[in-house]
ZAMARGU-4260 file (C-alpha; in steps of 0.2 Angstrom, whole numbers, plus 5000, padded with zeros to 4 digits):
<rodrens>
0) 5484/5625/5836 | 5490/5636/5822 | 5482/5653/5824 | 5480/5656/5805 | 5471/5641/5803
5) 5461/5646/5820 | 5440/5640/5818 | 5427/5644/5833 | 5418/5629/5838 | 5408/5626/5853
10) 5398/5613/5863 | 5381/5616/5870 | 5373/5604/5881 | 5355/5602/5883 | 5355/5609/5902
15) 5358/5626/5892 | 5378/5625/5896 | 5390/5632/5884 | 5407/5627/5880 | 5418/5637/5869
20) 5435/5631/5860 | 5442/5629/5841 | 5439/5617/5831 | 5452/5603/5823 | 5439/5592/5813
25) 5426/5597/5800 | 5415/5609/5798 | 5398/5609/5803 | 5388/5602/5818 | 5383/5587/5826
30) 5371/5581/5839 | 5373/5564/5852 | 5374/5561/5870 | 5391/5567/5878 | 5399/5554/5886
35) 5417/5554/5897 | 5431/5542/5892 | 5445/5540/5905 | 5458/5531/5895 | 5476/5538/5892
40) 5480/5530/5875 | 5470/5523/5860 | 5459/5538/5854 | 5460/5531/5837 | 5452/5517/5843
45) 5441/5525/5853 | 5435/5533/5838 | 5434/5519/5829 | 5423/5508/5840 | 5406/5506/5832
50) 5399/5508/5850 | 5401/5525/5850 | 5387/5529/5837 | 5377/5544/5842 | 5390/5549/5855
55) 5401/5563/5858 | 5416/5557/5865 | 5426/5568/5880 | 5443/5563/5883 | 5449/5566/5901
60) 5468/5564/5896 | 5472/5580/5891 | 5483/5580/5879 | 5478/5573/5862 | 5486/5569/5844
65) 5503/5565/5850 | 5506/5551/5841 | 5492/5552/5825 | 5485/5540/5815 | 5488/5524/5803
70) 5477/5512/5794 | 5481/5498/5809 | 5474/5503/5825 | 5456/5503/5817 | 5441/5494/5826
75) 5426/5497/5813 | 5424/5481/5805 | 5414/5488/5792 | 5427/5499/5783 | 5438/5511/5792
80) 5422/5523/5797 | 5426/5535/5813 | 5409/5529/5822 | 5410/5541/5837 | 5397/5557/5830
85) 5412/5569/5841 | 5430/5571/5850 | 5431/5584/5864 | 5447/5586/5872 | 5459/5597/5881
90) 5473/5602/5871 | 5477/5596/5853 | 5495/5593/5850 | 5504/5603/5836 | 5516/5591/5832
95) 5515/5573/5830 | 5530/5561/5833 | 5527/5541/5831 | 5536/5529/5817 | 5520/5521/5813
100) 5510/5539/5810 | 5504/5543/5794 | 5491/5556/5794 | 5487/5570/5810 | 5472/5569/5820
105) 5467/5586/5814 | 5468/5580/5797 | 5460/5561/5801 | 5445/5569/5808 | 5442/5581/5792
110) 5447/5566/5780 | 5433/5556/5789 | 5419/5572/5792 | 5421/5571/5810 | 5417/5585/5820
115) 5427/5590/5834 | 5432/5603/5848 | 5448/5609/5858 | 5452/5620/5869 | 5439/5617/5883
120) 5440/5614/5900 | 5436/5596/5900 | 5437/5592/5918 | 5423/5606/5921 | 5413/5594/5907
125) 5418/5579/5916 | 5412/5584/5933 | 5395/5590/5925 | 5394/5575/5917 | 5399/5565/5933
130) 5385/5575/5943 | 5371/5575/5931 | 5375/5562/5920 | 5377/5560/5901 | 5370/5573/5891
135) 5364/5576/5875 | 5374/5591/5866 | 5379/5599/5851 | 5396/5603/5844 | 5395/5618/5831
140) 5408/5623/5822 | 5409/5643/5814 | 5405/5643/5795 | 5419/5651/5782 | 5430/5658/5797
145) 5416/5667/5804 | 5413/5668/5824 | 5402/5661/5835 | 5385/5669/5838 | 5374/5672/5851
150) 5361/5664/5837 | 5373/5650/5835 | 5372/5646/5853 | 5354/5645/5853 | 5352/5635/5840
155) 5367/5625/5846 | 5356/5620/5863 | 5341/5618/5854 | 5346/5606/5843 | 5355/5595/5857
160) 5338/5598/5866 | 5330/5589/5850 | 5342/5574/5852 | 5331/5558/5854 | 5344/5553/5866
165) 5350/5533/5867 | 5338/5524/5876 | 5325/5515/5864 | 5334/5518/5850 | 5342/5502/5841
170) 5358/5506/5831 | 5366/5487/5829 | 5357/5485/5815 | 5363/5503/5807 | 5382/5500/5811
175) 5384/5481/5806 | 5393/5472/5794 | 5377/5474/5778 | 5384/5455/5771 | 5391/5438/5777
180) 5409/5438/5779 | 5426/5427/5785 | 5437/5435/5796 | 5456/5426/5796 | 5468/5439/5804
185) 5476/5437/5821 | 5482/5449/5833 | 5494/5463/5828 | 5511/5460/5833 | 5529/5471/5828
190) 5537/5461/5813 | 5554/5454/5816 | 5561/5463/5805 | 5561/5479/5807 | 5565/5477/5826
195) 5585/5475/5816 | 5581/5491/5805 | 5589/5508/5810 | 5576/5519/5799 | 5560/5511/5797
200) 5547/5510/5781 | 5531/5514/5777 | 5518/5500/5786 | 5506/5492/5775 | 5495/5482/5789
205) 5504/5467/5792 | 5508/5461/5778 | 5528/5464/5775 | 5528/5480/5783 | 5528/5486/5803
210) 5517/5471/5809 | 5514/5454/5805 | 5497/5443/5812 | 5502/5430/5826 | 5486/5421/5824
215) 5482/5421/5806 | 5491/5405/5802 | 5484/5396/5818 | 5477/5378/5814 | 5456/5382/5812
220) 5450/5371/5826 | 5432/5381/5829 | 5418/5384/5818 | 5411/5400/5826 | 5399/5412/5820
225) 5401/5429/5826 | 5384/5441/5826 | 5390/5456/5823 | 5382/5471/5833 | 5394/5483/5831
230) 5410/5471/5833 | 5426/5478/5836 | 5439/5470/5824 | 5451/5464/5840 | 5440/5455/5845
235) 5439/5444/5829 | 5455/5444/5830 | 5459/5437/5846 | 5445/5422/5843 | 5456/5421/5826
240) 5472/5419/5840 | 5462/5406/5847 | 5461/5395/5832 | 5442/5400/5828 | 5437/5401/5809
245) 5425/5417/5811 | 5409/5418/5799 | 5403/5437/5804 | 5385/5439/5801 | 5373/5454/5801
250) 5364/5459/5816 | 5346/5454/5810 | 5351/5436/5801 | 5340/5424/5808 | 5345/5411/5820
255) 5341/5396/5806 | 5353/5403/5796 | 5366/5405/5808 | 5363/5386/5814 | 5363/5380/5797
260) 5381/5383/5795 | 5382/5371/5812 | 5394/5382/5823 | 5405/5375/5837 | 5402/5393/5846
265) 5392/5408/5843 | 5400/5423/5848 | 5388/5440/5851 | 5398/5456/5847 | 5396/5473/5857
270) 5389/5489/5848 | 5379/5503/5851 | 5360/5508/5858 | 5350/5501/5868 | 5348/5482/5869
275) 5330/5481/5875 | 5327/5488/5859 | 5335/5475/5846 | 5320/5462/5848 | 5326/5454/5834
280) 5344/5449/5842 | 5334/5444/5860 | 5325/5432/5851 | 5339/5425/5843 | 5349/5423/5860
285) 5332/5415/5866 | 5332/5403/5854 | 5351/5397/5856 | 5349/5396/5875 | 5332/5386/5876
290) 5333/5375/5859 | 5352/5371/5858 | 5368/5368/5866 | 5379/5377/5857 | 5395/5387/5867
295) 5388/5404/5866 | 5401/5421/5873 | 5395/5438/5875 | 5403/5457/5875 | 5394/5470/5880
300) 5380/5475/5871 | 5381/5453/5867 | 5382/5452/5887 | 5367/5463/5889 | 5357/5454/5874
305) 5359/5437/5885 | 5352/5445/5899 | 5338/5450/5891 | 5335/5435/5883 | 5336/5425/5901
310) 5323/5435/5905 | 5332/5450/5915 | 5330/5468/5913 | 5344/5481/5908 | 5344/5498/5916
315) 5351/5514/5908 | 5366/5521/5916 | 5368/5540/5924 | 5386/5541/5915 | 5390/5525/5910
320) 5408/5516/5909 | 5420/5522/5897 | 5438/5519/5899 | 5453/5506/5901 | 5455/5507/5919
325) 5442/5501/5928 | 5441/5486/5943 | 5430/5471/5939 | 5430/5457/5953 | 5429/5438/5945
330) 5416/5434/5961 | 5422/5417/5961 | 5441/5418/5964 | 5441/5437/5974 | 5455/5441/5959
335) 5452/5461/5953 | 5455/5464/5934 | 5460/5479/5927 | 5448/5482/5913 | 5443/5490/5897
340) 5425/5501/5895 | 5411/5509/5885 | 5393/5504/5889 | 5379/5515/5894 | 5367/5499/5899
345) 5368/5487/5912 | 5361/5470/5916 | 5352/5472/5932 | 5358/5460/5942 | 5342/5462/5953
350) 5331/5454/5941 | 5342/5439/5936 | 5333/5421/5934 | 5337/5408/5947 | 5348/5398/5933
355) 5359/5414/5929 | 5373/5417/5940 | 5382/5433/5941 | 5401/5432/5939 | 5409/5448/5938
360) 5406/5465/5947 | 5412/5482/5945 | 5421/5490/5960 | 5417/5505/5955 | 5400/5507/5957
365) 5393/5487/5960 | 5383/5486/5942 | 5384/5468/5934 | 5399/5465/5922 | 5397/5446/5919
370) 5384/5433/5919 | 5384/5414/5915 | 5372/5403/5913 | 5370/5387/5926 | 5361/5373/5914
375) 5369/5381/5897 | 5386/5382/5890 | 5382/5401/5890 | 5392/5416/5897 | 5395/5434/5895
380) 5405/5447/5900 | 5399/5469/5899 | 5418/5475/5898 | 5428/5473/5884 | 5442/5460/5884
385) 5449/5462/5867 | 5457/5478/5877 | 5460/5490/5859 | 5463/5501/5870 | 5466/5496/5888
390) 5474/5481/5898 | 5476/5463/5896 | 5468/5455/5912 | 5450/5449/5905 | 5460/5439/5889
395) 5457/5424/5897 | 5440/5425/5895 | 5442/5420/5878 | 5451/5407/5882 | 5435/5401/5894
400) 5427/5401/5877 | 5439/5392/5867 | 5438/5378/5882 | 5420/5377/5882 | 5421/5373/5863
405) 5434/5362/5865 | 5423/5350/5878 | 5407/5350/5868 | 5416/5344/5852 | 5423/5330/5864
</rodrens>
């Protein structure tokens, strides 16, 4: 940080714990539930991800910015809106050094009215969090230079005391797409030609520039109607890769009209909240698996919704899963992925129906992480396989969806 520049911020947890540091985004404060996210790369993603809404976000990697930011690695659908309500990290790099950069963190967070704290310890944070579980808190930033008071810090706790907190409250329906629309872009990949450039250009998101889309011009096989929840836009993509016309629909469009655009698959996208309490999106689910037999893939919060809808419960986590290295066994071939993360619910396996069948478990603490239906062409899975950020291993699943399609058109 530059020390001219230098802003007191700090975070206060509900337990009364205070957290002091400098602040690299707006000015101001904001309220949420402090979660830990233990991935290495991708906090523009992370960011990004509309299932962060009402959460402030604590990176464990300790050193943050490096690379900055562009207009490509952006996962809200719905504009290029920062969804997470706070970034806490370690240490925020001075300079940033990447050919596809085009604005600093610092200066994306202020351009977006993010609130956001550096200089803690965040592995003290993490532990607390780890011990007690996920809190609600407060990061408050010093107004016009000033410092930190002892009044700030009070009303700093009492104002993350305040926090409704997560459970209950239904937020697909507040970060969702507002209107029907196609979604035609594949999956990002370097463009040819500037891998034979010596200095590279300015990038203008695939379309001449630093990346070109593998999937966009991929022969439209699947008519699939994605509800969106909160969708990340890699995942559209990767149905897109997978020669899927996507028809993205708001969270609360009723299942007749969804059906009357006679989709091959419906897709149920992850987002934000609790999912016990988007009634409107469990009946829906309900009424595909019991009155159709339509290919239907969940993600996360879609996983959870067909859970519900099967007539399990869902549980709220003590800390949740956040981050692009977690173990899931596939229970029926023993093989271990490598996984991406950010749920604060879980499907309790416990309560499953006799005709749902679990299929995936996380190895690190045995919580449900995928479901299928045994009389329904109806699966889901609670990690994220579009892996924006994080590894590669669960992709397949879309393919599992793609086949699905493939045999009921047969």
């Amino acid at each position: 940080m530059n020390s001219s520049a230098e802003i007191q911020a700090i975070l206060a947890l509900a337990d009364g714990t205070i957290f002091r540091g400098l602040s690299i985004g707006s000015l101001g404060h904001r309220v949420g539930e402090v979660v830990f996210n233990t991935a290495m790369t991708g906090y523009q993603e992370i960011l990004t991800d509309p299932s962060y809404a009402r959460q402030l976000v604590t990176l464990t990697y300790p050193h943050i910015g490096n690379t900055g930011t562009n207009s490509e690695d952006v996962e809200s659908g719905n504009g290029h809106q920062v969804w997470a309500e706070g970034l806490i990290i370690r240490d925020a790099t001075m300079v940033t050094s990447n050919f596809r950069n085009s604005e600093s963190l610092s200066d994306y967070l202020q351009s977006h009215n993010t609130v956001a704290i550096a200089d803690i310890d965040t592995r003290q944070l993490t532990r607390l969090l780890r011990d007690k579980g996920a809190q609600n808190g407060c990061i408050m930033t010093a107004s016009n230079g000033a410092t930190i008071s002892s009044e700030d810090e009070q009303q700093a706790i009492k104002l993350a005391q305040e926090f409704a907190g997560i459970e209950g409250m239904d937020l697909a329906k507040e970060c969702c797409t507002p209107t029907t629309f196609e979604w035609t872009a594949g999956s990002w990949d370097l463009s040819d030609t500037l891998l034979n450039r010596d200095v590279p250009g300015s990038h203008d998101s695939g379309t001449g520039g630093f990346f070109k889309h593998l999937g966009t011009h991929v022969e439209a096989k699947y008519n699939v109607v994605a509800y969106d929840f909160g969708s990340k836009t890699n995942i559209l993509r990767m149905l897109v890769d997978r020669g899927c016309h996507v028809t993205v629909v708001p969270a609360q469009t009723p299942i007749a009209d969804v059906l009357a655009m006679n989709p091959d698959g419906i897709f149920l996208s992850n987002g934000p909240g609790d999912p016990a309490a988007c009634d409107y999106a469990i009946d829906a689910v309900r009424h595909i698996i019991e009155e159709t037999d339509i290919p239907t893939f969940g993600i996360c919060l879609g996983h959870q919704l067909i859970g519900l809808a099967s007539g399990a419960n869902t549980i709220k986590m003590k800390t949740g899963h956040h981050g692009a290295n977690h173990p899931v066994q596939d229970l029926a071939t023993g093989t271990v992925m490598i996984t991406s993360q950010n749920h604060g619910f879980a499907v309790d396996e416990d309560t499953l129906p006799a005709n749902v069948k679990s299929t995936h478990r996380s190895l690190f603490d045995g919580t449900n992480q995928g479901i299928e239906l045994t009389n329904k062409p109806v699966f889901s899975f609670q990690g994220h396989p579009e892996a924006s950020p994080g590894p590669h291993d669960a992709a397949p699943l879309f393919d599992k969806f793609a086949d699905m399609m493939e045999k009921a058109k047969a």
